[in-house]
N, CA, C and O atoms as CSV, one atom per row, in Angstrom:
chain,resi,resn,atom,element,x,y,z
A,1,UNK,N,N,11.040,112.302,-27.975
A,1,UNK,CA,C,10.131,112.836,-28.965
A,1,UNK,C,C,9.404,114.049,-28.383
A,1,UNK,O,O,9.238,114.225,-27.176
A,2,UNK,N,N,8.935,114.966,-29.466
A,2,UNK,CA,C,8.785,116.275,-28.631
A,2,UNK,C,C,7.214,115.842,-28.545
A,2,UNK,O,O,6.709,114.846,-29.062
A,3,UNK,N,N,6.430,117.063,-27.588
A,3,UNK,CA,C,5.027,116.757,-27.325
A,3,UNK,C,C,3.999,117.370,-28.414
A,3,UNK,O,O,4.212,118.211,-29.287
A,4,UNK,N,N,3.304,116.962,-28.216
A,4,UNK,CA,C,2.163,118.099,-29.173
A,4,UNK,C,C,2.453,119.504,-28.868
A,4,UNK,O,O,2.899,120.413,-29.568
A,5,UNK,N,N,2.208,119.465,-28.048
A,5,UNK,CA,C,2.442,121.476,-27.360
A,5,UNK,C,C,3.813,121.834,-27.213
A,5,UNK,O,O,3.951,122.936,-26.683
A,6,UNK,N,N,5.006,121.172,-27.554
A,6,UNK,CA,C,5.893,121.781,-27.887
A,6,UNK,C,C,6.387,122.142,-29.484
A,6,UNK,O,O,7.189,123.002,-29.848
A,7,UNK,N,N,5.570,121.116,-30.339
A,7,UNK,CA,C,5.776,121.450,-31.819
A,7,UNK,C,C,5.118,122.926,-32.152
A,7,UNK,O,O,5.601,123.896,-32.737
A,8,UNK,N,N,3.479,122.657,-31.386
A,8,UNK,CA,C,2.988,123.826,-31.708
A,8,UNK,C,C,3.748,125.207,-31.466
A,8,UNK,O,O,3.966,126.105,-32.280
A,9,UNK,N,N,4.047,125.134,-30.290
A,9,UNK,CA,C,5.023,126.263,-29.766
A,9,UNK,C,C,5.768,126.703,-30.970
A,9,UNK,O,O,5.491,127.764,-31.530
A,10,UNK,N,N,6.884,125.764,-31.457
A,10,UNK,CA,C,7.954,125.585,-32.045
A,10,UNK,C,C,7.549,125.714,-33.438
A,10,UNK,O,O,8.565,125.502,-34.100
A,11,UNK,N,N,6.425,125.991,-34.319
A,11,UNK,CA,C,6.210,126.383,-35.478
A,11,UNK,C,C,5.229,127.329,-35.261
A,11,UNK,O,O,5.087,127.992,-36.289
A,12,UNK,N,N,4.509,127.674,-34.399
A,12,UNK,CA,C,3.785,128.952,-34.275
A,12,UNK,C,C,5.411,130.148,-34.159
A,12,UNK,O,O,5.414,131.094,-34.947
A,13,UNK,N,N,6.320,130.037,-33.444
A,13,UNK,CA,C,7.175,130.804,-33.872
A,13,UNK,C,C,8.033,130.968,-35.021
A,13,UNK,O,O,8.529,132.046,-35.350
A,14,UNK,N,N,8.172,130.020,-35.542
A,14,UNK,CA,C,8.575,130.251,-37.045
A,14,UNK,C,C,7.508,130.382,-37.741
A,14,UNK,O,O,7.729,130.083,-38.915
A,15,UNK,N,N,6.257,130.752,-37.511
A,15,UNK,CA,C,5.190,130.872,-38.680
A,15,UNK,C,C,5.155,132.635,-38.020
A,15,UNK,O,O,4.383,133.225,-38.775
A,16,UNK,N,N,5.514,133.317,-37.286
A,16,UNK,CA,C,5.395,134.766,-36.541
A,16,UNK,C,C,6.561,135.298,-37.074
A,16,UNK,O,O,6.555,136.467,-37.460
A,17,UNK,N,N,7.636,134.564,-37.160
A,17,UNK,CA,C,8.939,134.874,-37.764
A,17,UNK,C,C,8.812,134.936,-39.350
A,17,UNK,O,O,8.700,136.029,-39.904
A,18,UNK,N,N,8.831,133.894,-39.983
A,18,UNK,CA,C,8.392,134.040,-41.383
A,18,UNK,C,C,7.784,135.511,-42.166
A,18,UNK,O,O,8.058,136.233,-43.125
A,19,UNK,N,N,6.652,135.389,-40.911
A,19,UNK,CA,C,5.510,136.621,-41.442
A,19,UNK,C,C,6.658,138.263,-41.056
A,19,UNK,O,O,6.735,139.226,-41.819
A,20,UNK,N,N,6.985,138.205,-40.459
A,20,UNK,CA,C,8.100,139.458,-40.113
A,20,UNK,C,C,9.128,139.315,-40.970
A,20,UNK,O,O,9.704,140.378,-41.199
A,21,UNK,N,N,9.441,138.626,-41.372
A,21,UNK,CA,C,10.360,138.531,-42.085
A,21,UNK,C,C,10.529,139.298,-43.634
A,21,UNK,O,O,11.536,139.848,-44.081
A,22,UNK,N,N,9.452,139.165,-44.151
A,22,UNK,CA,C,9.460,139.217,-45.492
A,22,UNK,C,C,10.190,138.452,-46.749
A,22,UNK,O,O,10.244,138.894,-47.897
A,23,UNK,N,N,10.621,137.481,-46.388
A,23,UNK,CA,C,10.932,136.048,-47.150
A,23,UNK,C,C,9.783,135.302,-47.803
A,23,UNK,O,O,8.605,135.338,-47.446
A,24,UNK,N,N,10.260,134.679,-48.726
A,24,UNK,CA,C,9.358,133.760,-49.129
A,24,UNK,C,C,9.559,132.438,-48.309
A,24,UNK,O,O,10.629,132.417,-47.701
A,25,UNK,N,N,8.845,131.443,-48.175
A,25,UNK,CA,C,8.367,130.703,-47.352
A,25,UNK,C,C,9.901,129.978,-48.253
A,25,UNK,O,O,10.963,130.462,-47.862
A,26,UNK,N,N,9.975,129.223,-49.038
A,26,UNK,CA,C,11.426,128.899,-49.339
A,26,UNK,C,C,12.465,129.440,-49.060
A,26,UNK,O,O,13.358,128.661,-48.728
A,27,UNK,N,N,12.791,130.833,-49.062
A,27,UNK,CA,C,13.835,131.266,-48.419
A,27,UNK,C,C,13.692,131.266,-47.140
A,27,UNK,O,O,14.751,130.920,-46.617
A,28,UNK,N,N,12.669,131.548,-46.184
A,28,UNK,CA,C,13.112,131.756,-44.944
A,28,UNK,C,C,13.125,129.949,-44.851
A,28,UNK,O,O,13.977,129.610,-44.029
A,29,UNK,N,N,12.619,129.096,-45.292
A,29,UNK,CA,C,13.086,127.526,-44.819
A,29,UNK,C,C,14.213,127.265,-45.260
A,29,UNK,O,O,14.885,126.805,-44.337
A,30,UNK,N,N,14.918,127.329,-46.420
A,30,UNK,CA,C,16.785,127.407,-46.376
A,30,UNK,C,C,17.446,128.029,-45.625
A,30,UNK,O,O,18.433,127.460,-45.157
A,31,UNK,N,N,17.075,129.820,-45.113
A,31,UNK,CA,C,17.793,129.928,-43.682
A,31,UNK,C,C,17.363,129.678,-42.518
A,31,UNK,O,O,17.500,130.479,-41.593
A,32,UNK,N,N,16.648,128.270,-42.368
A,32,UNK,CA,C,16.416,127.766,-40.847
A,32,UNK,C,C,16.566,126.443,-41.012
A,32,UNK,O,O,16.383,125.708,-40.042
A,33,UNK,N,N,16.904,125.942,-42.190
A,33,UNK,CA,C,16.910,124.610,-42.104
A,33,UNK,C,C,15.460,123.919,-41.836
A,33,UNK,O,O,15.546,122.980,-41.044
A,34,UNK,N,N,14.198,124.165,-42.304
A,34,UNK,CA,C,13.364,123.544,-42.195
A,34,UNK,C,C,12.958,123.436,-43.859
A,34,UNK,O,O,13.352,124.117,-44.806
A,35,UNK,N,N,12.160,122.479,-43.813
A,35,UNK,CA,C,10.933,121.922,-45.250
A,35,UNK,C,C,9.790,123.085,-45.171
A,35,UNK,O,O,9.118,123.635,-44.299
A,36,UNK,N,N,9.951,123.138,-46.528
A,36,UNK,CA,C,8.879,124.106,-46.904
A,36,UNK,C,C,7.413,123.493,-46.530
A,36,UNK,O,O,6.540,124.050,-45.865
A,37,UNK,N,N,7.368,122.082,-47.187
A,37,UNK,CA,C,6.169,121.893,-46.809
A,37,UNK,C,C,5.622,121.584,-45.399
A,37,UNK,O,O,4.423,121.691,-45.143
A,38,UNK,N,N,6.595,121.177,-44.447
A,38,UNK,CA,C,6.191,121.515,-42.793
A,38,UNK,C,C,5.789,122.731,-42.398
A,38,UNK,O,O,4.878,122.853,-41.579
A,39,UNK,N,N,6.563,124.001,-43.056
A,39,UNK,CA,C,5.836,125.365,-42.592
A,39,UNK,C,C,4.713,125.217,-43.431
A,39,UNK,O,O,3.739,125.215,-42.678
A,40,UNK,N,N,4.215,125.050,-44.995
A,40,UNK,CA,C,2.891,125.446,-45.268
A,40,UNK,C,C,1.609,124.897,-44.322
A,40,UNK,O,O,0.662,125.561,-43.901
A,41,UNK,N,N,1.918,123.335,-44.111
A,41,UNK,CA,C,1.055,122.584,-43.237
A,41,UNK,C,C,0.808,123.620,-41.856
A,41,UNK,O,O,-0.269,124.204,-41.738
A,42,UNK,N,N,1.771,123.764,-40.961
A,42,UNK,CA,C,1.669,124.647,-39.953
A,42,UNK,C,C,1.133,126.013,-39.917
A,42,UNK,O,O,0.667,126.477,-38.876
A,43,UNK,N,N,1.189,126.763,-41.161
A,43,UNK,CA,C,0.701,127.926,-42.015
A,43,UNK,C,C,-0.555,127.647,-41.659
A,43,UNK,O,O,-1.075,128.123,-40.650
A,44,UNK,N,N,-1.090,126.916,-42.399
A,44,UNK,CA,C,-2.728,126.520,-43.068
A,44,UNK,C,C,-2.832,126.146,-41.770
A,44,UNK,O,O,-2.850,127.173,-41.092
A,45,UNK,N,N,-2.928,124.943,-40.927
A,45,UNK,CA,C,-3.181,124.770,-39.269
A,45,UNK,C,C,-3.284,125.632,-38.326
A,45,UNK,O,O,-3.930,125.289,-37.336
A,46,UNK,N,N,-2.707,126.926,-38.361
A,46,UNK,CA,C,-2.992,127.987,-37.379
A,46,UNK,C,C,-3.751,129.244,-37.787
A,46,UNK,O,O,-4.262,130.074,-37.036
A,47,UNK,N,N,-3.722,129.224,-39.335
A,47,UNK,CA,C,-4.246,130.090,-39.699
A,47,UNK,C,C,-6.137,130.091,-39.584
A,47,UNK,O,O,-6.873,131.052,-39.362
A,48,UNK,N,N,-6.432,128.915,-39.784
A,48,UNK,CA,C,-8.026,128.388,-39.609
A,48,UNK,C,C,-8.002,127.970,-38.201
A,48,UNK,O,O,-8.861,127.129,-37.936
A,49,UNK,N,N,-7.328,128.292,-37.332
A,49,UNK,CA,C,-7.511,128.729,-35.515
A,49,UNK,C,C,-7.156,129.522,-35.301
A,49,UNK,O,O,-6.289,130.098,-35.957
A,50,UNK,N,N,-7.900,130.095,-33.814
A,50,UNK,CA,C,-7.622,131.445,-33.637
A,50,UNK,C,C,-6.456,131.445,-33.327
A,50,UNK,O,O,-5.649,130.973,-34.129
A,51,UNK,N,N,-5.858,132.148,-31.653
A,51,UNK,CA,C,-4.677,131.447,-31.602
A,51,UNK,C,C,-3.991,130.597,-30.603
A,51,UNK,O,O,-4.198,130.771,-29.402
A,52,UNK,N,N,-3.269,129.779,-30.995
A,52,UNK,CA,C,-3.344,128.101,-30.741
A,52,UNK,C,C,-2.981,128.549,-28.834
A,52,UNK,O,O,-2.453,129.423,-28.147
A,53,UNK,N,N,-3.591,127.444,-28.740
A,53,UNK,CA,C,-2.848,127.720,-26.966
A,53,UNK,C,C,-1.614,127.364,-26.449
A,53,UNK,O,O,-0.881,128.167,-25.871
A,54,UNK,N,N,-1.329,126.101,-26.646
A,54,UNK,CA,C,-0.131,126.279,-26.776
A,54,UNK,C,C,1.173,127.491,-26.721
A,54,UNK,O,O,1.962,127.744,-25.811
A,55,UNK,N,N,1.042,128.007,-27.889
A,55,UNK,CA,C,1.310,129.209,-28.594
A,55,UNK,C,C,1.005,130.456,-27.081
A,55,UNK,O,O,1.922,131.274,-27.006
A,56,UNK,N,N,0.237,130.582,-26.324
A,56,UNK,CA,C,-0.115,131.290,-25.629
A,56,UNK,C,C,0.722,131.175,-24.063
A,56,UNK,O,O,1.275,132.005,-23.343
A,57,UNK,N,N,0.447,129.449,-23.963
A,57,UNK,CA,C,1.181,129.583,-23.004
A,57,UNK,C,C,2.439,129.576,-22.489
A,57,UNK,O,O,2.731,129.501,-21.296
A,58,UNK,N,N,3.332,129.673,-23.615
A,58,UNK,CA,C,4.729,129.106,-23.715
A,58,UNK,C,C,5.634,130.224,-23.313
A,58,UNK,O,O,5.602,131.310,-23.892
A,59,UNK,N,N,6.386,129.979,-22.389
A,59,UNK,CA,C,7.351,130.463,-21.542
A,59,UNK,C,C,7.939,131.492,-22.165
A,59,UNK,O,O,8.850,132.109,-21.614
């Protein structure tokens, strides 16, 4: 099972990707194979923090 600080990692970059992207949050989750509503949750979660640490310290 992954850790806390590796999910964060792991949707702080698809929430950086998304935003570059210019997709809608449904399309860019059909081409990654993720749920829309896991990115909005992760959306809204990083967006009301600055930025996550995790996210900062990751390799």
């Amino acid at each position: 099972m992954a850790t806390h600080t590796a999910l964060q990692n792991k949707w702080y970059k698809h929430i950086q990707a998304w935003k570059q992207s210019n997709l809608t949050q449904k399309a860019y989750c059909e081409q990654h194979n993720l749920k829309t509503n896991q990115l909005s949750y992760w959306y809204r979660k990083f967006e009301h923090a600055d930025v996550p640490q995790a996210a900062t310290l990751a390799p």
